[in-house]
N, C-alpha and C positions, 0 to 999 in steps of 0.2 A: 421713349417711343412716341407721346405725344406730342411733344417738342419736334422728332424727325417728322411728326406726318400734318403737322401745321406749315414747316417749314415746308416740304412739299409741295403742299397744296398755294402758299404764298406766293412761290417762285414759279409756280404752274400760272396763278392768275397773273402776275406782274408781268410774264414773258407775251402771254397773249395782249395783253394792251400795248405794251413796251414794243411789239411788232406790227402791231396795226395804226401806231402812231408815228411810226417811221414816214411816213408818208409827208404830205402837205396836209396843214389844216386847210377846212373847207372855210372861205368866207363868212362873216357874220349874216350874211342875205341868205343864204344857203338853207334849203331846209333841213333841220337834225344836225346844222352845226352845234348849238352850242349842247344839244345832247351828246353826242361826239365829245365836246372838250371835257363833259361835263364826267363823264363816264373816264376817262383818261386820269384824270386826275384823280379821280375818286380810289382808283384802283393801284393808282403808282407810288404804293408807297413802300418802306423800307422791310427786308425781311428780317431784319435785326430788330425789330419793334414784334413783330410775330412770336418769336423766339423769347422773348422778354418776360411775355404775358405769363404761358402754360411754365415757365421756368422760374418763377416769381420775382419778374422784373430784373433780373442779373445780367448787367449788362455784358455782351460779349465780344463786343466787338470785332465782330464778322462783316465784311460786305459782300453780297453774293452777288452775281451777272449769270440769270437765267440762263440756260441752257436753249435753246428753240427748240429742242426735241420735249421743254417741258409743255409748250405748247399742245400737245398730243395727247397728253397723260391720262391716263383711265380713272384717274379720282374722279368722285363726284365734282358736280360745282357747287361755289358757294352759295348757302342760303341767304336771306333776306339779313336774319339778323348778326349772320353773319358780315355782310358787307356794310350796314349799319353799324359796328363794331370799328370794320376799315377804319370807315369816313372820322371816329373818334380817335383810333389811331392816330393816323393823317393830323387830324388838328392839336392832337399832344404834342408831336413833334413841329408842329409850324409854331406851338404856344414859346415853345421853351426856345426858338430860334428871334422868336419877338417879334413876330408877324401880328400885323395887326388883325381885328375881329372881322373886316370885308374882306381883307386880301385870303383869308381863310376860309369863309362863306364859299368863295368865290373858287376857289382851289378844290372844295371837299363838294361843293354842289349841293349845299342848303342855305337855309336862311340866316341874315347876320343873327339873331335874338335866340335860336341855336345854338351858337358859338358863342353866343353872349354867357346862355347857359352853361355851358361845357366850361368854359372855363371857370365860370365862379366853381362848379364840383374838382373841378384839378386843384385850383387853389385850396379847397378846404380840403380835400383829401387825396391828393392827391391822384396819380395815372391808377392807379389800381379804383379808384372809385368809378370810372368809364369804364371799367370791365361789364363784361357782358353776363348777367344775374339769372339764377334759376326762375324759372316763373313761380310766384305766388300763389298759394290761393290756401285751400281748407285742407287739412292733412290728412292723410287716407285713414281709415277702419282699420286696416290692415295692415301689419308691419310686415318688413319680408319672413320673418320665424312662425307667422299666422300663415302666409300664402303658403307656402313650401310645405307644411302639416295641411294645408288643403290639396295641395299637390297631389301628395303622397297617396290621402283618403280619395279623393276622384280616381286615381291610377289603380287602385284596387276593383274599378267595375261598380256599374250601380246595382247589378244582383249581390253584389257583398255587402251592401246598405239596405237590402231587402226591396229591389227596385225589379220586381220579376220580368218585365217586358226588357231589361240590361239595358235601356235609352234613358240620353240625360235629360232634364227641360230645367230650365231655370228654375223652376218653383224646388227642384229635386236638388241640385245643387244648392241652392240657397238652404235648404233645410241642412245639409251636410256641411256648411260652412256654419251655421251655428251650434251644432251638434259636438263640430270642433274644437270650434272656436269662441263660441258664447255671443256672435256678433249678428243681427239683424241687418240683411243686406235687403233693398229694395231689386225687383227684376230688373231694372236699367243698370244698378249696381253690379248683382250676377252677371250681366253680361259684359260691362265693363271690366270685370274681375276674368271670365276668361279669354276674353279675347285680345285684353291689353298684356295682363302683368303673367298669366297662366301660357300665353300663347297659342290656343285650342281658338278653332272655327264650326262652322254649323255643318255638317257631313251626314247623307247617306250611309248607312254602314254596310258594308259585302255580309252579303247569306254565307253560312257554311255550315254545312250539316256536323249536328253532333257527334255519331255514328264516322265522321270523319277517322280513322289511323296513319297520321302522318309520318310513323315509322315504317308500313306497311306500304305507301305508296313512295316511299324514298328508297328501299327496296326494291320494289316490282321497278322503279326507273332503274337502278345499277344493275338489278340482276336480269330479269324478265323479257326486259325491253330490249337486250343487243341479242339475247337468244333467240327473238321474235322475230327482228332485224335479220339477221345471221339462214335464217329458216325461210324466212321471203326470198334473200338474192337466188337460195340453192334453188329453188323451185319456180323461178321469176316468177313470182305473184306479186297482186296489191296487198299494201297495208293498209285496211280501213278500218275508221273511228267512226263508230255509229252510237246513236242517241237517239231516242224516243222521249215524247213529252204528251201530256193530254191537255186539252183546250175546253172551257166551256163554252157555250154558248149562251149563256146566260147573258142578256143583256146587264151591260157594267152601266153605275150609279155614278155620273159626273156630276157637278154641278153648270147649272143652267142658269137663265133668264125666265121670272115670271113675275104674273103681275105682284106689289105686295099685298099679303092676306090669303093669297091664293097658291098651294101647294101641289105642284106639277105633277101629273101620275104616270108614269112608264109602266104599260101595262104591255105584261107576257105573257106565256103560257105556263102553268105549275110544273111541265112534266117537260122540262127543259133535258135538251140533247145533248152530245157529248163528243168533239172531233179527237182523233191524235195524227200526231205529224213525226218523221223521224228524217234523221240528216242524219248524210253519210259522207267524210271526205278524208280520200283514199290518194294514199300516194304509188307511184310505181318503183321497185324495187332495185328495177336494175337499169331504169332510165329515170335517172330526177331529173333532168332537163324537161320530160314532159309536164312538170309541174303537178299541181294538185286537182282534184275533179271532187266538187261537193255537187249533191245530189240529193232533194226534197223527195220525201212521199207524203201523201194526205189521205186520211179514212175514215169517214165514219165509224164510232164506237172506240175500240181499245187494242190494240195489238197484242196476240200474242206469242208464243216462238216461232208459232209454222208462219205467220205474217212477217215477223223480223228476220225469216229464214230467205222469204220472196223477196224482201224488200235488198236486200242483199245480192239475190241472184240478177 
């Protein structure tokens, strides 16, 4: 499969140069001429060298002629070191046909001292030594058998690690990753750790009430609700969903701008008051074309039945 989806992708880029070189070259005066040839070449090379790599160099002797419909194709496009990779390509195959080191500068659209390089690495080691190399650096803390047992332990909830408020902060996981694992992770590293190799981002969490029964309201919708439905049409009434909530008025604690040294005072009253509001939005039963009617009320203090009775009428 990675053999078919290199090859793909090779015959996708060759076709779009290979169609856009049809054309006439533009004059050496011209501006973005020899970017144009330079680009042309860089990109036109064999897909039988493609196929070779990810196959370990077995040659197959295929010649393909792109398709123009590869021109279209929904693959990505090639990265950087990807096409850095090409241009080595390209000059393996111009090496071993005995092109000299300008005539290939010149073709791949870099420097001769490049090519100069490249070639001394083909000679000592051959076409598999211009293969394109995992990036170096310092080996991670973590092996994949470490992440996955952290996995595991984060998926359990931070109230099962005794984290009562159930939110994670780096300082929390880091503590859970050595408790596991035995490892000292820094917070640049925690976060490194979930958002690269764990795949977890920084989220809000949805409220939901404890007191929740989510057998009880999968229920009330199968059973409750077409009899509720059923009970409207016969009597052409609305269906209304009403809700009440209370407000404080207490002025809310932002933050501000003050001088430094000096700590700003929002001053209120002790015996702060108290609004509620309720929405109401009512469908009709036996005309839904008229659409939905949502409907505000506002009251000082707190509602109670004989209020949600009126608010309704």
């Amino acid at each position: 499969m990675e053999c078919l989806a290199m090859a793909f992708r090779t015959a996708r880029c060759s076709a779009v140069v290979r169609s856009a070189s049809s054309g006439p070259v533009p004059a050496a005066g011209v501006p973005g001429a020899r970017r144009l040839r330079r680009a042309r070449s860089l990109l036109n090379f064999s897909l039988v060298r493609w196929v070779w790599w990810p196959c370990g160099w077995e040659a197959v002797g295929v010649a393909c002629q792109p398709s123009p419909s590869a021109a279209v194709s929904s693959l990505p496009p090639l990265s950087r070191p990807q096409l850095a990779e090409a241009r080595r390509v390209r000059a393996v195959e111009l090496f071993e046909d005995g092109v000299s080191n300008a005539e290939i500068a010149r073709a791949v659209g870099v420097c001769s001292e490049s090519v100069r390089r490249w070639r001394r690495v083909w000679e000592e080691g051959g076409a598999s030594a211009l293969r394109r190399r995992a990036a170096t650096g310092r080996p991670p803390k973590l092996d994949d058998a470490q992440v996955e047992t952290i996995r595991a332990a984060l998926e359990q909830g931070a109230q099962a690690h005794g984290v009562v408020a159930g939110l994670w902060t780096l300082e929390r996981v880091g503590a859970v990753v050595e408790r596991a694992t035995g490892v000292v992770l820094s917070r640049a590293s925690v976060w490194r750790l979930l958002t690269g190799r764990l795949g977890w981002s920084l989220q809000r969490p949805e409220r939901r009430a404890v007191e929740r029964d989510e057998s009880e309201t999968a229920r009330w919708i199968a059973h409750e609700w077409p009899r509720i439905k059923i009970g409207a049409v016969n009597i052409r009434a609305w269906s209304v969903f009403l809700d009440e909530s209370g407000v404080s008025l207490l002025p809310q604690i932002r933050r501000t701008y003050s001088p430094r040294g000096r700590t700003s005072l929002l001053r209120h009253r002790l015996n702060w008051k108290r609004a509620s509001m309720a929405g109401a939005l009512g469908y009709h039963s036996t005309d839904p074309d008229r659409g939905a009617r949502l409907c505000f009320h506002l009251k000082p203090g707190s509602y109670d039945t004989a209020g949600l009775i009126e608010v309704l009428e």
